[in-house]
KEKOLVO-378231 format. One line per 5 residues: for each residue x, z, y of N, C-alpha, C. Coordinates in Angstrom, 1 decimal, m for minus. Layout:
BEGIN
X Z Y X Z Y X Z Y | ...
This chain:
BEGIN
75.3 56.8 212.6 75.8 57.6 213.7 75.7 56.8 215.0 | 76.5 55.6 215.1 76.3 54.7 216.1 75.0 54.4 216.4 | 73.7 54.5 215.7 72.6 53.8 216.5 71.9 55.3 217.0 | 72.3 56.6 216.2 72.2 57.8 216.8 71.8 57.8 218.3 | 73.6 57.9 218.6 74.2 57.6 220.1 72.7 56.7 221.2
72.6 55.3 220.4 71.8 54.3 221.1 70.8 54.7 220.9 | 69.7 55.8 220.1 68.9 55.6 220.9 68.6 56.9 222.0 | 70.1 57.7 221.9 70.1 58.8 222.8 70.4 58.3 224.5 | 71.8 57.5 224.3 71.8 56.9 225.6 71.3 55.7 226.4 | 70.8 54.7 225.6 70.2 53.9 226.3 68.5 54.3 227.0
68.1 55.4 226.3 66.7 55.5 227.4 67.2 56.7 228.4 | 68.4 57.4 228.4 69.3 57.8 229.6 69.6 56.9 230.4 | 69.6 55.9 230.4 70.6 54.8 231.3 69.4 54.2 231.8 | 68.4 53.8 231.1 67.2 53.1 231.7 66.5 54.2 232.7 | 66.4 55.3 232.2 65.7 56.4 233.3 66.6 56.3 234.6
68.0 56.5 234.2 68.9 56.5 235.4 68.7 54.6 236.6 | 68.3 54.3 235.6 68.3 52.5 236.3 66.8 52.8 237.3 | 66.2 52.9 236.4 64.7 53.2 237.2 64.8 54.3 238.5 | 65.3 55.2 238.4 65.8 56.4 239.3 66.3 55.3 240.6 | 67.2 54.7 240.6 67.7 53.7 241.2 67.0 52.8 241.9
66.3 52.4 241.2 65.3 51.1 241.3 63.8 51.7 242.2 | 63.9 53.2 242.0 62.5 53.2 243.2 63.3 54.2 244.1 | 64.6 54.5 244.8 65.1 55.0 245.4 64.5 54.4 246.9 | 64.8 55.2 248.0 64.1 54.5 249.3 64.4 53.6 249.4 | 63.8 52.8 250.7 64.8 51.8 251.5 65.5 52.0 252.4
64.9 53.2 253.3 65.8 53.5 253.8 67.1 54.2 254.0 | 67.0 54.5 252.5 68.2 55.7 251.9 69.7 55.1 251.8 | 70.6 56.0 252.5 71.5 55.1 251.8 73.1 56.5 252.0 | 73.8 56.2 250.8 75.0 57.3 250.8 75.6 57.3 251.9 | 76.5 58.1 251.9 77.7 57.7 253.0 78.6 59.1 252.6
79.3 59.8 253.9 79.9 60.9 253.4 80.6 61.5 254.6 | 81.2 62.2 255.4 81.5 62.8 256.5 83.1 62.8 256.9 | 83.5 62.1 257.9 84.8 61.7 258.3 84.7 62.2 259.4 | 86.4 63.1 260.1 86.7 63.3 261.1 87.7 62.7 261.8 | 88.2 62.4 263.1 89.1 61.8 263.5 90.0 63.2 264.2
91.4 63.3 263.3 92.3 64.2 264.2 92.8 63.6 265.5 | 93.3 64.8 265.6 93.9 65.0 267.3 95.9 65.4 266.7 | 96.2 65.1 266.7 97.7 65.5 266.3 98.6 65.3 267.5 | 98.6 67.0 268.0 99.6 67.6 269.1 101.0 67.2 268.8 | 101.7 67.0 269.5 103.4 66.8 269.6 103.7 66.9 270.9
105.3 67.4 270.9 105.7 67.1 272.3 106.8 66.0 272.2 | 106.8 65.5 273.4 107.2 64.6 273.7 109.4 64.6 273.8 | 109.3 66.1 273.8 110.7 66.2 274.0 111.0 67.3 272.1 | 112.3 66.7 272.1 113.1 67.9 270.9 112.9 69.0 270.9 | 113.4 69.6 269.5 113.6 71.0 269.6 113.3 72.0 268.3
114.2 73.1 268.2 113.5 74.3 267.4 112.2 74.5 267.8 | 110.9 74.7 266.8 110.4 75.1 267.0 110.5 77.0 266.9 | 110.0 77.9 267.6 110.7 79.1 268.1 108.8 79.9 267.9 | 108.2 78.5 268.1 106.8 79.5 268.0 105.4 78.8 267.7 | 104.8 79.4 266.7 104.0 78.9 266.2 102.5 79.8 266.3
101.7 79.7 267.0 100.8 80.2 267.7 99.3 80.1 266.5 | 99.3 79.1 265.6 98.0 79.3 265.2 98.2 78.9 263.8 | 97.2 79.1 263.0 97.1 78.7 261.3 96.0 78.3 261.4 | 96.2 77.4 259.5 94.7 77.1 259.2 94.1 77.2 259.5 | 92.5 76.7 259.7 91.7 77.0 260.0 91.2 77.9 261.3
92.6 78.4 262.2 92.2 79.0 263.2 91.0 77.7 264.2 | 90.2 78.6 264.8 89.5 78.0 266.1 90.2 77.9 267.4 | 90.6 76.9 268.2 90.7 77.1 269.0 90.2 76.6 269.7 | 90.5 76.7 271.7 89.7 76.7 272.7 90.9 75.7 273.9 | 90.0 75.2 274.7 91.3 74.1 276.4 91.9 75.5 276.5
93.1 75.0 276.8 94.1 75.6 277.5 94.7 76.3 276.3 | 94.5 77.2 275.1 95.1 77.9 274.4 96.2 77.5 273.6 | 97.5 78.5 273.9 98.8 77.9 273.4 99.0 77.5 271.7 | 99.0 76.7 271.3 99.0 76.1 270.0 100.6 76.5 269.2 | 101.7 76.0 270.2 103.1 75.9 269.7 103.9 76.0 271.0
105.6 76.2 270.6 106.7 76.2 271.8 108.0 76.1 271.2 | 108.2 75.0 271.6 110.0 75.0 271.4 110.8 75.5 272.2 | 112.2 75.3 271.6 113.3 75.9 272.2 113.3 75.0 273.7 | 113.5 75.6 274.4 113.4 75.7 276.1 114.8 76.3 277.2 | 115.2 76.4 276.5 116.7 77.5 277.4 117.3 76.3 278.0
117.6 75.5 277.6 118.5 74.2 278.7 117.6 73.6 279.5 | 115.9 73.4 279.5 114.9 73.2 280.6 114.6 74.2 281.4 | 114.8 75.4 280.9 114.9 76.8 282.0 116.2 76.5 282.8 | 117.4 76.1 282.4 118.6 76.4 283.4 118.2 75.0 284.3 | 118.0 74.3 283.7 117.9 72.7 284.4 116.9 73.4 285.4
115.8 73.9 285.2 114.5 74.2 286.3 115.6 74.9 287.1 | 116.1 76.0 287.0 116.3 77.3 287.7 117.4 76.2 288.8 | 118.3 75.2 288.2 119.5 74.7 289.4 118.6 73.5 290.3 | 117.5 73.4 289.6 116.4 72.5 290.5 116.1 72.8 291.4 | 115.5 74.2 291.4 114.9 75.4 292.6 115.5 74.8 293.5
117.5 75.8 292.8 118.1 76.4 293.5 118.9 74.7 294.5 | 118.8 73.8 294.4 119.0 72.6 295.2 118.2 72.0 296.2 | 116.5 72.2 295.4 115.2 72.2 296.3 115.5 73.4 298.2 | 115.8 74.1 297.6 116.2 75.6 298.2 116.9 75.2 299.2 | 118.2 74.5 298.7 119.6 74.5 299.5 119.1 73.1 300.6
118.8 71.7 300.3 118.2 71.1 300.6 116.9 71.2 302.0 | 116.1 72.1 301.8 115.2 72.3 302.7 116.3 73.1 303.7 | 116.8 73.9 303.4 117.5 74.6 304.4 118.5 73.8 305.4 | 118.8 72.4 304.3 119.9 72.2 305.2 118.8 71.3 306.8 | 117.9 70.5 306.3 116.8 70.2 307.0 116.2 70.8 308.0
116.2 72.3 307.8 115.4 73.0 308.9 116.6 73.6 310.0 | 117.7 73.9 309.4 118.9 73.4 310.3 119.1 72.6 311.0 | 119.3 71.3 310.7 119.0 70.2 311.6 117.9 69.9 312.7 | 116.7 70.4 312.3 115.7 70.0 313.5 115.3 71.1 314.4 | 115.7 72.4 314.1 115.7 73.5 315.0 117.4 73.7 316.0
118.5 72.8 315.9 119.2 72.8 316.8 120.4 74.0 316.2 | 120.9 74.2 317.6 121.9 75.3 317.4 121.3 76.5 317.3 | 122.1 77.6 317.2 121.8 78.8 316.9 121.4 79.8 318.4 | 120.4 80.5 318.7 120.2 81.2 319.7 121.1 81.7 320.4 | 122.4 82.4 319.2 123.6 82.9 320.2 124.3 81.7 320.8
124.7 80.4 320.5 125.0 79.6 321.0 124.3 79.0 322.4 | 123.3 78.7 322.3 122.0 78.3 323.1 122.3 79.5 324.6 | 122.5 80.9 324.1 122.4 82.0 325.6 124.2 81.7 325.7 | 124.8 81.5 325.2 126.2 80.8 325.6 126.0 79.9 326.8 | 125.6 78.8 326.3 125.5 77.6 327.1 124.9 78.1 328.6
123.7 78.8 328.3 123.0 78.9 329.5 123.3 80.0 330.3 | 124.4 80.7 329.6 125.5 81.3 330.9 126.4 81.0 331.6 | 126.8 80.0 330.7 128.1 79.3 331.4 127.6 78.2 332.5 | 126.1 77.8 332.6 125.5 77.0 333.0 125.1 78.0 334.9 | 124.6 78.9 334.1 124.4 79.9 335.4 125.4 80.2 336.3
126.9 79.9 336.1 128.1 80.5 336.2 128.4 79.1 337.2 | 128.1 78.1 336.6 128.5 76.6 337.8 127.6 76.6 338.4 | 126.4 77.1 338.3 125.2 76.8 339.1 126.2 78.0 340.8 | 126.6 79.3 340.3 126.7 79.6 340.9 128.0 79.1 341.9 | 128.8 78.6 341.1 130.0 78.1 341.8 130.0 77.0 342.8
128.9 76.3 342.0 128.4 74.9 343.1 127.9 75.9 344.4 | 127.2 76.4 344.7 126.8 77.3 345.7 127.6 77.8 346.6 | 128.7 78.0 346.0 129.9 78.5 347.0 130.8 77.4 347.2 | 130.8 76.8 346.3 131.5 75.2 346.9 131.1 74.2 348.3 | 129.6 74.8 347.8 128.6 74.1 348.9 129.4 74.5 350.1
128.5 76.1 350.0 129.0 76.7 351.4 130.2 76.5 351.9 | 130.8 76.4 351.4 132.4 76.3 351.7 132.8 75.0 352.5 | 132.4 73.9 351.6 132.3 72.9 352.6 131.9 72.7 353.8 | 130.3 73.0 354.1 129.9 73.0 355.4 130.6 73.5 356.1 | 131.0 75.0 356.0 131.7 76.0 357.0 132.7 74.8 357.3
133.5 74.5 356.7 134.6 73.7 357.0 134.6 72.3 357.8 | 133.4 71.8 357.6 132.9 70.5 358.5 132.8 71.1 359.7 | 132.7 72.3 360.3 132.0 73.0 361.9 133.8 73.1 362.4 | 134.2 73.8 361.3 136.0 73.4 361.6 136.7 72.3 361.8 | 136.3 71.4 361.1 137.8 70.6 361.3 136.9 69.8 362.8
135.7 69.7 363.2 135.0 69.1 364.0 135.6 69.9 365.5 | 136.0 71.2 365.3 136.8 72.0 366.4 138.2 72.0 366.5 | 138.7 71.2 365.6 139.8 70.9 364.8 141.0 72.1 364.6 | 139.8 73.3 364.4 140.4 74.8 363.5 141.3 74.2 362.3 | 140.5 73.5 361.9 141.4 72.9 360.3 141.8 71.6 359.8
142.5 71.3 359.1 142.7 69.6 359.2 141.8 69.4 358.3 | 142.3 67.4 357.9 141.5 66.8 357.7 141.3 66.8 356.1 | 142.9 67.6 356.0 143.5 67.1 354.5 142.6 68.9 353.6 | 142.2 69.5 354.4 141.5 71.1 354.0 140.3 70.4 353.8 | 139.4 69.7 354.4 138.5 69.6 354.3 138.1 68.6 353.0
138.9 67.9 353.1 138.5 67.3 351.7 138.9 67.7 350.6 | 139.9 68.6 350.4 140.3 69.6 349.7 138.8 70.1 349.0 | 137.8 70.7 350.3 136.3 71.3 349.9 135.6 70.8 349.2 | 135.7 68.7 349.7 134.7 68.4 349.1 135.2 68.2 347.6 | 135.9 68.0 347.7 136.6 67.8 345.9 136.1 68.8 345.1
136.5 70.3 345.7 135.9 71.3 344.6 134.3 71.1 344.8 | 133.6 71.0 346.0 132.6 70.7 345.4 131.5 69.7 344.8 | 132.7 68.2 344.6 132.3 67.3 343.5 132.5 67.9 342.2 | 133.6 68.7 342.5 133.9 69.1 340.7 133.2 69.8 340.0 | 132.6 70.7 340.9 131.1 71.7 341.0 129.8 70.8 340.1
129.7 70.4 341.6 128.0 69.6 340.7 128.4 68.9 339.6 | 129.3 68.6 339.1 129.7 67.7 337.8 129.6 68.4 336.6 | 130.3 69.9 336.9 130.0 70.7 335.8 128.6 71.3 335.5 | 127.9 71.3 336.6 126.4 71.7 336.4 125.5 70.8 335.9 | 126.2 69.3 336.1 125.6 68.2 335.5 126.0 68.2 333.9
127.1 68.4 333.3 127.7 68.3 332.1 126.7 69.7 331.2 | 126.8 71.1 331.7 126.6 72.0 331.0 124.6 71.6 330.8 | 124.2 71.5 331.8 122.8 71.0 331.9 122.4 70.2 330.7 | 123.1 69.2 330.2 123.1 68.3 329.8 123.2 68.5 328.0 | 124.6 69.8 328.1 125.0 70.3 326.8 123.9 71.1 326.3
123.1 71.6 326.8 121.8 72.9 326.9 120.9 71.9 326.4 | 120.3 71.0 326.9 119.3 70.4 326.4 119.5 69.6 325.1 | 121.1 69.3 325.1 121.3 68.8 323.8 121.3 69.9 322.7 | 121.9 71.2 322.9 121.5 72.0 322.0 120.0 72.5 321.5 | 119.7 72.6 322.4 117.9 72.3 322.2 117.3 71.3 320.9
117.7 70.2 321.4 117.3 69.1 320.7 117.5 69.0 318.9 | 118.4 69.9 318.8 119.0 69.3 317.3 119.6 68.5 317.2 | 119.9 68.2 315.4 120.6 67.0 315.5 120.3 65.8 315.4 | 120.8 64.7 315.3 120.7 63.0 315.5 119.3 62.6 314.8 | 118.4 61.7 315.3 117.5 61.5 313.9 118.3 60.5 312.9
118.9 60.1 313.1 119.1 59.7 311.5 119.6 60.4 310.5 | 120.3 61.8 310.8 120.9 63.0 310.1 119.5 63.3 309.7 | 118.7 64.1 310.9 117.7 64.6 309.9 116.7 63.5 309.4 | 116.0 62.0 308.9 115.9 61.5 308.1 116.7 61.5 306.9 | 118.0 61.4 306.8 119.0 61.5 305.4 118.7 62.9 304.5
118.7 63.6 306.2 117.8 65.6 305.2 116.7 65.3 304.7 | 116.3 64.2 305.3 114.2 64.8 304.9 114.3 63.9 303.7 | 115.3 63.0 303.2 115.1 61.8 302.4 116.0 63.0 301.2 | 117.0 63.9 301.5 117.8 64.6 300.7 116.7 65.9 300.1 | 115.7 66.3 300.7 114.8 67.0 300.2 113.5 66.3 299.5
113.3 65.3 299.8 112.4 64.6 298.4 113.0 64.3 297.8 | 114.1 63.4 297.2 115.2 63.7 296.3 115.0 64.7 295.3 | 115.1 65.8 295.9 115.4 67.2 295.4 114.0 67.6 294.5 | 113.0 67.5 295.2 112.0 67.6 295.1 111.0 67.1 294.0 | 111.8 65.7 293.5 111.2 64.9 292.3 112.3 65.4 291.4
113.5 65.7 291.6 114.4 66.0 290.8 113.7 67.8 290.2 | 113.4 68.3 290.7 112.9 69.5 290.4 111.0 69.6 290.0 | 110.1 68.4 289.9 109.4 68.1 289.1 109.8 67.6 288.2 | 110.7 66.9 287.9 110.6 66.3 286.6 111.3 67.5 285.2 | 112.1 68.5 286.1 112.8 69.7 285.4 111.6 70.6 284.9
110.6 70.6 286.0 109.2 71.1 285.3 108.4 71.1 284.4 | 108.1 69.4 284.5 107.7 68.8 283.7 108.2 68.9 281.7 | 109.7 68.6 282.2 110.6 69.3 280.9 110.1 70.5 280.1 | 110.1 71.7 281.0 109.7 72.6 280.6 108.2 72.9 280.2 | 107.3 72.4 280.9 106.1 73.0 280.4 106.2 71.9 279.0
106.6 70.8 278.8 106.5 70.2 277.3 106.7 70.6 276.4 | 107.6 71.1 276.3 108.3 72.6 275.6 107.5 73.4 274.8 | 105.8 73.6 275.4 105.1 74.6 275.5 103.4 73.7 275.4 | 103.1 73.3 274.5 101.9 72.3 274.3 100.6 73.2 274.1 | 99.7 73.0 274.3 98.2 73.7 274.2 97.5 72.6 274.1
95.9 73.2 273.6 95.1 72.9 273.3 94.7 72.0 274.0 | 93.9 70.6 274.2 93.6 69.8 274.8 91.9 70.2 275.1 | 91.6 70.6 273.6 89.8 70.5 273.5 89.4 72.0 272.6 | 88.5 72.1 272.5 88.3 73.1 271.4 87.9 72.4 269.8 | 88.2 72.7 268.7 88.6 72.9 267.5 89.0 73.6 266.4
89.3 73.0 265.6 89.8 73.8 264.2 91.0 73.3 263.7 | 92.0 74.1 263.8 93.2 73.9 263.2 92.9 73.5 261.8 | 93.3 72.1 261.7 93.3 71.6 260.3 94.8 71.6 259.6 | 96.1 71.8 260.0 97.0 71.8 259.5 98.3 72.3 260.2 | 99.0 72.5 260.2 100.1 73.0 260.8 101.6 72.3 260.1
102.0 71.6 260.6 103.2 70.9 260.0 104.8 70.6 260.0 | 104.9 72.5 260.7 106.1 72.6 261.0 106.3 74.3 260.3 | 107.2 74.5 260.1 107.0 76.4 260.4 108.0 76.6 261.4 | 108.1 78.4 261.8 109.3 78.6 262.9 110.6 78.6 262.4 | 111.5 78.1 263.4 113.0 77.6 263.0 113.3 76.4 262.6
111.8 75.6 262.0 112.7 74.1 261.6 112.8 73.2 263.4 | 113.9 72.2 262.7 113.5 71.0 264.0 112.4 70.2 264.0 | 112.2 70.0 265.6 111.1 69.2 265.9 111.6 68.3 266.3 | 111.5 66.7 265.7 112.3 65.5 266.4 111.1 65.3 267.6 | 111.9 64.3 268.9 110.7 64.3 269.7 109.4 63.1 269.3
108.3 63.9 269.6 107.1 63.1 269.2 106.5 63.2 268.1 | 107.1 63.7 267.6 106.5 64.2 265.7 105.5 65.7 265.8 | 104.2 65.4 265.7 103.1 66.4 265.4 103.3 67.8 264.7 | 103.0 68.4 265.3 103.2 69.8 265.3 102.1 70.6 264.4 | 100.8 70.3 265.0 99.7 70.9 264.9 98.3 69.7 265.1
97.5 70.0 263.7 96.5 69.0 263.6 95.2 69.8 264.0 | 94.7 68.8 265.1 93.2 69.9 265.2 92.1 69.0 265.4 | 90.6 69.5 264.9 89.6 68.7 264.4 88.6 69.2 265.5 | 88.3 68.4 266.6 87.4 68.5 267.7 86.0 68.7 266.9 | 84.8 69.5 267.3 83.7 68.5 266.8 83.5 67.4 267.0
83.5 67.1 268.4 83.1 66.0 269.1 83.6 64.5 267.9 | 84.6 64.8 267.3 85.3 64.1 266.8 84.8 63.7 265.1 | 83.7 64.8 264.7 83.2 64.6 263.3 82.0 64.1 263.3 | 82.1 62.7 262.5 80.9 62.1 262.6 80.7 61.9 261.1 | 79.6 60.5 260.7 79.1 60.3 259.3 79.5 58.9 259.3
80.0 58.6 257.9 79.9 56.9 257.4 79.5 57.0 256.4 | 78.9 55.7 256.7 77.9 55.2 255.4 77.7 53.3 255.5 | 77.0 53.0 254.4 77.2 51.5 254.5 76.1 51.1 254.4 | 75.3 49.8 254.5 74.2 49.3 254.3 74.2 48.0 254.3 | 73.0 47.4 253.5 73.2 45.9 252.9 72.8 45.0 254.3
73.5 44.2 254.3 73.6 43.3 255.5 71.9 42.8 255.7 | 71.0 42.7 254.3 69.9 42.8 254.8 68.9 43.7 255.7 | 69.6 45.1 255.6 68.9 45.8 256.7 69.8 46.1 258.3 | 70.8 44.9 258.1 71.4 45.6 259.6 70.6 44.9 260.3 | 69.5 44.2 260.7 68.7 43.9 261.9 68.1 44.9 262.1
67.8 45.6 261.2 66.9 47.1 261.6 68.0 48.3 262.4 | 68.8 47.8 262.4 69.7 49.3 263.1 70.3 49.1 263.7 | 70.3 49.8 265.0 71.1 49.5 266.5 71.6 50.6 266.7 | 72.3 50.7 267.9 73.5 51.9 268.9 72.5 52.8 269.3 | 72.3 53.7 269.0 71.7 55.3 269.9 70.2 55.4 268.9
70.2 54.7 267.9 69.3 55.3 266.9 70.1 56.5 265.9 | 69.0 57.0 265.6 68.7 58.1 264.9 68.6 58.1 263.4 | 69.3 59.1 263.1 69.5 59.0 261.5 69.2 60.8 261.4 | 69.0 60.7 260.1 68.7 62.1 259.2 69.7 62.3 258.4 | 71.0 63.0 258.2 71.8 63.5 257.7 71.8 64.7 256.6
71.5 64.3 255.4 71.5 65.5 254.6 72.2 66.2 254.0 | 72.8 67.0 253.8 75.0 67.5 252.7 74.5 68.2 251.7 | 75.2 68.1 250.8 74.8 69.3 249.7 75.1 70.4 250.0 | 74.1 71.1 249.7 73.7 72.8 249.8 73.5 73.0 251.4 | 73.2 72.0 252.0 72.5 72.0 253.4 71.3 72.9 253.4
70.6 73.5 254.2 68.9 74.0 253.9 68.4 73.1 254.4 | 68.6 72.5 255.4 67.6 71.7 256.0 68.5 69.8 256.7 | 68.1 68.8 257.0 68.9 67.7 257.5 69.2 67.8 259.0 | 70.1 67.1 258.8 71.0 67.1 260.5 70.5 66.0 261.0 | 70.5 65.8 262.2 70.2 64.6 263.2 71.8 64.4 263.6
72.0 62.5 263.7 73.0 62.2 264.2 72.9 60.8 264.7 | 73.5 60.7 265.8 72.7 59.1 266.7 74.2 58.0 266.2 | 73.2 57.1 266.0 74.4 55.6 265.6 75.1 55.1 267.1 | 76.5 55.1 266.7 77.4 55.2 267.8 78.6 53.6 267.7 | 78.0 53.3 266.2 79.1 52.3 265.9 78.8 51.4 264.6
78.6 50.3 264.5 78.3 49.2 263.5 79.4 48.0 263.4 | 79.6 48.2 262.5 80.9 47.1 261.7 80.8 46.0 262.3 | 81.3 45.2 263.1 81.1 43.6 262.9 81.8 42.8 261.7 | 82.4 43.8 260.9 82.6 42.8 259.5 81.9 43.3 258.3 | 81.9 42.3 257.4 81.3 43.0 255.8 82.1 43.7 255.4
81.8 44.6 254.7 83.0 45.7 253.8 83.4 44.8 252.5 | 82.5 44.5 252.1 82.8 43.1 250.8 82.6 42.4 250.5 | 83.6 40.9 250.1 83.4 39.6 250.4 83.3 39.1 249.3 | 82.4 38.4 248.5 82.6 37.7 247.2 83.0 36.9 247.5 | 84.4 36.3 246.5 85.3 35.2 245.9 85.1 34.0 246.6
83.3 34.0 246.1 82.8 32.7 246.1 82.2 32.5 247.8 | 81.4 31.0 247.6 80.4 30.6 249.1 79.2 31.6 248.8 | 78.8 31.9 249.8 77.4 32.7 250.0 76.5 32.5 249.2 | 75.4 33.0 248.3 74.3 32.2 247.6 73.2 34.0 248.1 | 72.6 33.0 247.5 71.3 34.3 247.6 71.7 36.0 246.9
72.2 35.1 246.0 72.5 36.6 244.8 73.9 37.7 245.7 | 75.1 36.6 245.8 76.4 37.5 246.4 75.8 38.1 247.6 | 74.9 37.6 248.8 74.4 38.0 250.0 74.0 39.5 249.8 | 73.5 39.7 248.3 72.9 40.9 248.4 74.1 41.8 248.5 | 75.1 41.4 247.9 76.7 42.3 247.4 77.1 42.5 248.8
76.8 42.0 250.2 77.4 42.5 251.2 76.8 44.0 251.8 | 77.6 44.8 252.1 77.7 45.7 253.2 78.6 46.0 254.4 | 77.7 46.9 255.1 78.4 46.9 256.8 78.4 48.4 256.8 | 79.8 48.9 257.3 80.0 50.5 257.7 79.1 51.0 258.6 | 78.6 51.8 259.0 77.9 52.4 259.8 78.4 53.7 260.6
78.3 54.3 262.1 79.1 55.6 262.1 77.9 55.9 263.2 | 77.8 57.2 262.7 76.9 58.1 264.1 77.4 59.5 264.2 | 77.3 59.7 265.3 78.3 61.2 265.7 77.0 62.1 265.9 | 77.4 63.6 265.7 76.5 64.8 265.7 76.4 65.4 266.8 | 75.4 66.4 267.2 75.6 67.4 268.4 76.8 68.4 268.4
77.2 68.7 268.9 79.2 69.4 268.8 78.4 71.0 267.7 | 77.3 71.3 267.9 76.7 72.9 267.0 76.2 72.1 266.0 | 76.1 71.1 265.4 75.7 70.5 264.3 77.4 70.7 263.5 | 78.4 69.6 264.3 79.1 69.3 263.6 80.0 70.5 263.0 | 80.1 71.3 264.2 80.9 72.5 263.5 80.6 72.9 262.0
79.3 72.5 261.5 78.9 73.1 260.1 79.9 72.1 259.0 | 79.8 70.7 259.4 80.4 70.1 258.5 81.9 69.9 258.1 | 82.1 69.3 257.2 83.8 69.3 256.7 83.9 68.0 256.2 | 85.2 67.2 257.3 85.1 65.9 256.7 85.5 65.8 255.0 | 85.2 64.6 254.2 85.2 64.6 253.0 83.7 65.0 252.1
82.7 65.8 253.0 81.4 65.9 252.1 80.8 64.7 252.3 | 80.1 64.5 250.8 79.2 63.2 250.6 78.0 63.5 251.2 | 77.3 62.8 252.1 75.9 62.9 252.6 75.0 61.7 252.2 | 73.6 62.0 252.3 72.2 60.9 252.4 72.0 61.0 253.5 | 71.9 59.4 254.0 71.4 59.6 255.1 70.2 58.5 255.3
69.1 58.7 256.2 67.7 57.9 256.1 67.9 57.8 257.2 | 67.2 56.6 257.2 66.9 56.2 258.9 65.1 56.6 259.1 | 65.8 56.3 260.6 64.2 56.7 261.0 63.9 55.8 261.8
């Protein structure tokens, strides 16, 4: 029975050796690896909404997931509302008093202007008098008094008017303009809060996993949603350190998958600088052959969509 077996499998094993033995040179396995993208936000939370499944496609910008958000909604909303109060207090300050104040002043201003006038007059007349000595000496300066006290008030109100104009102090309104940036980074960063809350798509892809459902917690920074770029699916394969002289960066390889119709093109993008395996021993002729070097070349983004990392491919050089 036993030599049955031998002489069934050993000219199996020799055919299979020989199969081997006139295989190309340039042939060599490899198999199809993707690099994820694994979305998270950066802040806690229920997750409240889950926007895509397996295998969905998606596209930039499209909402993937959203956590709970209600305490970065109130935090935004009292942001505004300080942004708000802030500017206002600012534009207060550098526009002055209020118009009804302002036609105040400048009545009461018109009011001395006119009293100085009659103070004026009053004096003079009175200088032609006491000079006839109609009036004394002690009347006449009597005049001039009211009309120093005159021009003083037209000097004072004059004075009040243009300070109302002015606004207030600059160093008040600097402390405003300094009290509205403040406000202002204080109500980005509340923003900021919230849209994290709310994560989208970076690139377009394929939802490769989903790793939360709705209602559990999301600790912060823990991945949500796994997605597979093309850009991001390439080929590895290995080859015996005797043919890495032959292969460089932006060469061309022929990619073939099972149940493919026809091979893919994919350009070499990356070469190991280490061996994949080291024999025990010092180098000799024989171990030299036991070395290999990884190899990676990425696809055109309408190539890669066909593939799925984990398929075994041949790949030949050219």
């Amino acid at each position: 029975m036993k030599s049955f077996w031998n002489n069934i499998l050993i000219p199996l094993v020799a055919a299979a050796l020989a199969g081997c033995s006139q295989r190309p040179a340039d042939y060599f396995q490899g198999y199809i690896e993707g690099e994820f993208v694994y979305l998270a936000a950066p802040l806690g939370g229920a997750l409240t909404h889950l926007d895509v499944a397996r295998g969905d496609e998606v596209k930039p910008g499209q909402v993937l997931f959203e956590l709970e958000r209600q305490s970065e909604a109130a935090a935004l909303d009292q942001a505004n509302q300080n942004l708000a109060q802030a500017k206002a207090q600012l534009a207060d300050l550098t526009k002055g008093k209020r118009p009804s104040e302002i036609d105040a002043l400048q009545a009461q201003l018109e009011h001395a202007k006119a009293s100085l006038q009659l103070a004026d007059a009053e004096f003079k007349r009175r200088e032609k008098l006491v000079d006839s000595k109609v009036i004394s000496q002690e009347e006449l300066d009597q005049s001039r008094t009211q009309k120093t006290l005159a021009e003083a008030q037209v000097t004072q109100l004059t004075a009040d008017l243009e300070t109302a104009k002015l606004g207030a102090r600059q160093d008040a309104i600097h402390a405003a303009q300094a009290a509205v940036e403040a406000q202002q980074a204080a109500w980005a960063k509340a923003q900021w809060a919230f849209g994290q809350k709310r994560q989208i798509s970076p690139t377009n892809g394929v939802v490769q996993d989903t790793l939360y459902r709705a209602g559990e917690w999301v600790a912060a920074g823990n991945p949500v949603v796994v997605v597979l770029p093309p850009t991001n699916i390439k080929v590895r394969f290995f080859v015996p350190q005797a043919i890495l002289p032959q292969i460089k960066p932006g060469q061309t390889v022929s990619v073939q998958c099972d149940g493919a119709s026809a091979p893919i093109q994919a350009t070499i993008n990356y070469i190991s600088t280490k061996a994949e395996y080291t024999p025990p021993v010092i180098y000799s002729r024989e171990t030299r052959a036991e070395l290999v070097f990884m190899i990676e070349a990425t696809f055109a983004p309408a190539d890669a969509a066909k593939l799925r990392p984990g398929q075994p491919a041949d790949v030949y050089l050219k």
